[in-house]
N, C-alpha and C positions, 0 to 999 in steps of 0.2 A: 514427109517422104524421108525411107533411108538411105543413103549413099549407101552403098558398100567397095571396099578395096581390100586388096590381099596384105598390105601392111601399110599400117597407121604413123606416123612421126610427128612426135608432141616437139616444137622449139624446132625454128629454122634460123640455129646459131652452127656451128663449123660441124661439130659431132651431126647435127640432125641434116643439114643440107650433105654431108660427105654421103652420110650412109645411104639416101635417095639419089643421088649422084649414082655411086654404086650401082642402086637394084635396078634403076630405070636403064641401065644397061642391055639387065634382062627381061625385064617384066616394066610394062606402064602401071600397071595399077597398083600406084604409091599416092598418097595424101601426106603429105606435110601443114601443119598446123602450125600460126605464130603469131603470138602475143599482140606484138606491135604490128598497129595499122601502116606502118611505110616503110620499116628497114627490116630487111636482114640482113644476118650476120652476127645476131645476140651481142657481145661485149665486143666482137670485133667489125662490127659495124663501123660505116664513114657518115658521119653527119655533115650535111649541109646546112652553113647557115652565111646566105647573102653570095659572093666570091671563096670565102670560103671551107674549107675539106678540112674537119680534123678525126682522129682516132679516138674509142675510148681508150684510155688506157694501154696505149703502145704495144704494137704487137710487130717485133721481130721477126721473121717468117729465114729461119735459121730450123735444120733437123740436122740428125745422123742418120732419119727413115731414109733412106732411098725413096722408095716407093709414094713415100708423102712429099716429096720435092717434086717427082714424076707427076704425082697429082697437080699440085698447084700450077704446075707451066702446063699441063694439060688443058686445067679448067681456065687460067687466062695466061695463053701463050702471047709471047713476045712484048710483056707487058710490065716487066719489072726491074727494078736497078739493083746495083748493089751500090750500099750506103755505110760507109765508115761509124761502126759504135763508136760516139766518142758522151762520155757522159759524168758528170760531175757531183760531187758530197758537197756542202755545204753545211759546216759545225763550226761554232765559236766566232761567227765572224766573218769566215774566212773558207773557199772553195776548195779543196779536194782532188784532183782528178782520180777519176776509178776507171779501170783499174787504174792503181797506184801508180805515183811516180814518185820512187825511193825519197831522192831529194825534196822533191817538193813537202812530201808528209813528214820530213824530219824536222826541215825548215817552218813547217806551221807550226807542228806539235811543240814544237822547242828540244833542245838536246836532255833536258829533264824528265820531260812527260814520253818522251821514247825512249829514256834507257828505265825511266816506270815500268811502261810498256813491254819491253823484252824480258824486264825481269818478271811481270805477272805474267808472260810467257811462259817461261823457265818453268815456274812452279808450275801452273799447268800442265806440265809435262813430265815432272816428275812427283808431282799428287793428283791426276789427275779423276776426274770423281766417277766411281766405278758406276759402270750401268746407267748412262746418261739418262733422264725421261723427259725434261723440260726442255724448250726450244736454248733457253740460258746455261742449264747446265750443257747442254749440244757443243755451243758456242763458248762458253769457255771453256773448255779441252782442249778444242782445234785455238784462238786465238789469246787467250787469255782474260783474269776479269778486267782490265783497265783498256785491253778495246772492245770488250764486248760493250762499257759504259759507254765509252766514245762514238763508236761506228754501228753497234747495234741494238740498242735497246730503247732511245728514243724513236726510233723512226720506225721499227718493229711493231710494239704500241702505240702508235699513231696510225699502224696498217689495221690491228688487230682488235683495238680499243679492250686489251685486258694485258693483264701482267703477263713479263714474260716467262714466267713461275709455273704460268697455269696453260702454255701454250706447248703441245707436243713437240717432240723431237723430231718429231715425222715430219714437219714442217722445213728445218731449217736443214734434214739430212735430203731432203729432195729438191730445195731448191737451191742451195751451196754444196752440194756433194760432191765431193773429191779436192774442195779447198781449206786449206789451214793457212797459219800465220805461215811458216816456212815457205807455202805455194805461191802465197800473195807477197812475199818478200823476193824468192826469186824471179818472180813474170814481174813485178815493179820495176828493178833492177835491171833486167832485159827492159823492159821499157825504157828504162831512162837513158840506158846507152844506145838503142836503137834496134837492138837483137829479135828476133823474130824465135817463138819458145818453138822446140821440139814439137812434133807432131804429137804425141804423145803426152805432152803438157798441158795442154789448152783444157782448161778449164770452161763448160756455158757458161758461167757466170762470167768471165774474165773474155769471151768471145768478138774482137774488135772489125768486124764486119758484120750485115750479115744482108738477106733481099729485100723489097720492100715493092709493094705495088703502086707504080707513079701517081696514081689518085687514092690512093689508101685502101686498108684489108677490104672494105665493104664491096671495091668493085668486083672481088674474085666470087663473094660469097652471092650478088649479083649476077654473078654472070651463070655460077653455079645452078641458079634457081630458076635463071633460061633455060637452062639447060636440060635442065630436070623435065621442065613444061613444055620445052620442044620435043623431051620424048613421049610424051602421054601423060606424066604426071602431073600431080595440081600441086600448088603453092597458095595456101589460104591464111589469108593477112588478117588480121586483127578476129582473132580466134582464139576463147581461154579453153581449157576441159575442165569442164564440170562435174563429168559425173565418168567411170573407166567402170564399166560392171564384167566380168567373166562370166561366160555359162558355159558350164564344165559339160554340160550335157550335149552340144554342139560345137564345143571348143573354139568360142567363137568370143568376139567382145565385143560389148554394144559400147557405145563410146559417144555422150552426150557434149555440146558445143555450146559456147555463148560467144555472140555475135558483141564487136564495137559497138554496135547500133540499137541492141538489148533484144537480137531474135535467137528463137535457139535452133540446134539442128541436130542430125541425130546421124550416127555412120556404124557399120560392122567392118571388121577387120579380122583377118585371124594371125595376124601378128600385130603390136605395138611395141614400138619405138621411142624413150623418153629421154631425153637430156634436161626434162623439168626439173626443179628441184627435188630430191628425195622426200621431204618434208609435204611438198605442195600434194606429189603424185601417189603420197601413199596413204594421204586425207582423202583424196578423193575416187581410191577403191572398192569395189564393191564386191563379194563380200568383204569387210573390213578386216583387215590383217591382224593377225595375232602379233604382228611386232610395231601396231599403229605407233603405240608412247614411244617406243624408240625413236619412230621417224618424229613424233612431235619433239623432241629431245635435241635435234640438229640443229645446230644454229649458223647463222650468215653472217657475214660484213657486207654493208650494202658502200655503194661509193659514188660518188656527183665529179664531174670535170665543170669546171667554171671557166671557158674561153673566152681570153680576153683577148682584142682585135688593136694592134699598136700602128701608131699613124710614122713605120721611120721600119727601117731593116736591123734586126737584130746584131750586133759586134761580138756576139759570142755564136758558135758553130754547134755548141752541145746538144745531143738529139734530147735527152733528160736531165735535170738534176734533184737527187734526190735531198730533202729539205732535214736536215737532223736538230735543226734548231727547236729547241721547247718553245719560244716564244711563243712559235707563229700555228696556227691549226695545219696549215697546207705540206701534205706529206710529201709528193712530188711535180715535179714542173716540167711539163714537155712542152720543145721549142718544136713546131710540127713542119715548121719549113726545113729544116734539116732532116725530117721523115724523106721529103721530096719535095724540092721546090716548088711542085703543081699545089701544093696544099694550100698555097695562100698567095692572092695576089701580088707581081711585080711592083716593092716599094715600100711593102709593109708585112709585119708579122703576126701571127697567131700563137698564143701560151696557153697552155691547156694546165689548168691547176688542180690537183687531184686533192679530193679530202674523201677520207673512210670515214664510214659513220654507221649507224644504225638506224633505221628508217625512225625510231620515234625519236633521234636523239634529235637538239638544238639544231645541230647544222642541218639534216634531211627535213626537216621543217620551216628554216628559214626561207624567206620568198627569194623569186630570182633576182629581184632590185637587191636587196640584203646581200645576198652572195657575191655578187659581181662587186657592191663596194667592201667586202671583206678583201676577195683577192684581190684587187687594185691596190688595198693597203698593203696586205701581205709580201704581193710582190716589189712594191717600190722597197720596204722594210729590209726585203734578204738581200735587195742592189741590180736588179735583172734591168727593170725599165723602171721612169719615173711615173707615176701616178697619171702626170698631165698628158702622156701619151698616149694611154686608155682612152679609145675612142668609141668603143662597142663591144657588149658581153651576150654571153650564151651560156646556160645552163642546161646539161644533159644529167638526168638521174641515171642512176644504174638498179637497181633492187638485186641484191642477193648475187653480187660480182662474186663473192668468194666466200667456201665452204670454210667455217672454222674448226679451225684441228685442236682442241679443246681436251680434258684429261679422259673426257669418257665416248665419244665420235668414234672411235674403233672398234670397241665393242658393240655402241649400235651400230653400226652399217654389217659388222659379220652378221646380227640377228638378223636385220632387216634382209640383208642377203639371202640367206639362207630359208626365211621364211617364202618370200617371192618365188626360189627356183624350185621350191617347191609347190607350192599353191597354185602359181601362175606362168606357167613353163615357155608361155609366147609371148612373154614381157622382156623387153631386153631395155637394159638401160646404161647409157653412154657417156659418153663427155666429162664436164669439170662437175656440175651441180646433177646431174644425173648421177652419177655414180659415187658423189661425194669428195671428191679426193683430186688433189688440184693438181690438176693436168694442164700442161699448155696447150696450145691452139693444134699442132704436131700431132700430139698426143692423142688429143678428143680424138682428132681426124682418124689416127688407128684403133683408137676402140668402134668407131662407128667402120670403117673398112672392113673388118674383121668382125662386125657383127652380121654387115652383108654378107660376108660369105657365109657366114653360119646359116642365114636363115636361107641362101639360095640352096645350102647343100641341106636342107631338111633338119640339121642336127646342128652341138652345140663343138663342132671341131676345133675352135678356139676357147681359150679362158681369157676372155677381153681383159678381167683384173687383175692377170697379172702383167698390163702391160705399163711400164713407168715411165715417169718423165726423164729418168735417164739412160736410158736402155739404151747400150753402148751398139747400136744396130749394125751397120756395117762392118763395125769394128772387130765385130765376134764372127767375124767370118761363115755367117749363116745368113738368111734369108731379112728383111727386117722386119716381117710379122713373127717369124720363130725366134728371131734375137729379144723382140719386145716380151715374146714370152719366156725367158730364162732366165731375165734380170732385176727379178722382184728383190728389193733389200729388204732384210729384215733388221728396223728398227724400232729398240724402248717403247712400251708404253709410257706415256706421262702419270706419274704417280702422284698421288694428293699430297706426298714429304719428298723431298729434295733426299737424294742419299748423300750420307756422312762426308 
């Protein structure tokens, strides 16, 4: 038997549950497809394990959308806190607070390795290397090379697992954009004296509040997926695509399913919806795309959280700390009771220990016993808890958490782009690994917003990619889906040679 629906959605992560949210406003007949047999909410899912709730991968729920704030307390109103960023580096030894606090970083570094510092500043600024393309030459312009070695190139390459030579600009101009040394010296500075930065100052990176749902992202994307199935839509769990075929002759897609359980099923749609990966979703098109090599050409970072369960309450407050030490494999460390105290039972705490890796490398192979005694080392090693306090672990894999921005990713996504809106004009594709291009939780949520409306209104009235992660929305004194669309930056390609 075939189902049929009027639009199909592959992934019920934030881009796939928002945009059904959306349409089941107007129309019931929406299908949502996804992966996993028991959560949604793709990377921002809450896992349960025992008492308690942790996060993959910490998700701030911090915009400038208007309109994406209105959602969220929409989909779960009266449900959230606001929670103090407070979050910590870890290099040489010795902690950090980030953002900065003047004195303290002078006081680690020693009065040598900061007046190093200001002077590979200095040069920076007055040689500074024309036409950035690497995420390193990005970063040394705006900080210099002796903190790019200190604050950003180990823990970079621990996210990325490749040099940072060979990682675009695009990467570090969209997620530190609009900070340099100068920005991070005067908001440290106010920090350390207590000063609160100009409106106008504030930098996301440098952001020291922001909301947080009392039991974590998963319940909103939960409740979402009520929501959706209270208006006539379905939400179907443990669901791959198989097989997306188009017949241009009906304009119609036939759109084959494999079942958790090994049944298949078969549906038409005359719209889909993908937040799949671009690699996954253009392997299994049919007819097969003239820009298939490209999509086979994208590549991920996949990443595992190793929760370790401590028998005592933590003495430090930090909601993260990010790990810059070589020694140790573990990139960064979220304490998730300071997410929200509901995360983890009255009396003890939960550490989420983050390692990027690559599904065939050592670590995504290693077993969950293995794991959990890595991080138990790991963490007693950087000073957080001792070893003997580890009382219970959990391993959550991730596959394919983040699109790599790599020297030639740009060039394939405009092919693949462009091959798609042409060939297949009722394909729309969303989010972070849908559309390639790493978009925060915010973000996905306004491309899939704004794809609803496109397909309610028949036509393509939005250009979802030009919406960025840092699209000054409100700020531009326009709307926040026309703000999203006017604040595309145009940054370097990554080149194969470093310029002079």
């Amino acid at each position: 038997m075939t189902i049929d629906a009027d639009i199909f959605v592959i992934g019920a992560g934030p881009a796939g549950l928002t945009t059904a949210y959306c349409l089941t406003k107007e129309t019931p007949s929406v299908i949502v497809i996804e992966k996993d047999p028991v959560y949604v909410g793709g990377i921002s899912r809450t896992v349960r394990h025992g008492n308690f709730l942790f996060d993959i991968g910490g998700h701030r729920f911090f915009s400038k959308a208007r309109e994406v704030v209105d959602l969220w307390h929409e989909i779960l109103p009266d449900d959230f806190i606001t929670r103090p960023r407070l979050s910590r580096i870890y290099y040489g030894g010795k902690f950090y607070s980030y953002p900065l606090s003047a004195f303290q970083a002078l006081r680690n570094l020693g009065i040598f390795t900061s007046a190093a510092c200001m002077l590979s500043y200095a040069h920076a600024k007055l040689f500074p290397i024309a036409s950035p393309r690497s995420f390193h030459d990005w970063v040394r312009n705006r900080f210099g090379e002796r903190l790019f070695q200190i604050f950003f190139k180990t823990y970079t390459e621990k996210v990325w697992g490749m040099s940072c030579d060979d990682i675009s600009a695009d990467w570090a101009a969209q997620r530190i954009k609009g900070l340099d040394l100068r920005v991070a010296v005067v908001s440290a500075l106010k920090h350390s004296f207590g000063l609160k930065p100009a409106g106008g100052d504030v930098v996301k990176t440098l952001i020291e509040t922001f909301q947080y749902p009392r039991r974590g992202p998963g319940t909103m994307w939960e409740a979402a997926a009520a929501k959706v199935t209270e208006r006539g839509g379905q939400i179907l769990m443990g669901r791959e695509l198989v097989e997306l075929a188009y017949d241009e002759a009906h304009k119609l897609w036939r759109i084959g399913i494999a079942t958790s359980n090994g049944k298949r099923e078969s549906y038409t749609a005359r719209h889909v919806v993908s937040s799949a990966p671009v690699r996954e979703l253009v392997n299994k098109l049919s007819p097969k795309p003239i820009s298939l090599l490209h999509a086979r050409a994208l590549r991920y970072r996949d990443f595992l959280t190793v929760a370790l369960m401590i028998d005592k309450i933590a003495v430090f407050a930090d909601n993260w700390f990010y790990i810059h030490d070589p020694s140790v494999k573990v990139g960064r460390v979220q304490h998730f009771g300071s997410w929200s105290p509901e995360m983890a039972p009255a009396g003890m705490t939960c550490l989420g220990l983050e390692y990027f890796c690559f599904e065939d490398d050592g670590l995504w192979t290693m077993s969950d016993e293995e794991l959990i005694a890595l991080a138990t080392r790991e963490v007693a090693k950087v000073g957080l808890v001792a070893a003997t306090d580890v009382v219970d672990g959990c391993v959550v894999r991730q596959q394919k958490a983040y699109p790599v921005y790599d020297d030639a990713y740009r060039d394939h996504m405009a092919t693949i782009r462009r091959d798609l809106e042409q060939s297949y004009p009722s394909l729309h594709l969303i989010g972070r690994n849908g559309m390639h291009k790493y978009n925060n939780q915010d973000h996905a949520m306004m491309t899939a917003m704004l794809t609803a409306r496109n397909i309610l209104a028949g036509e393509r009235i939005y250009d979802i990619w030009q919406v960025n992660e840092d699209a000054e929305y409100h700020e531009a004194g326009a709307s926040s889906a026309q703000a999203a669309l006017s604040s595309e930056r145009l940054v370097p390609l990554k080149a194969n040679t470093r310029a002079a």
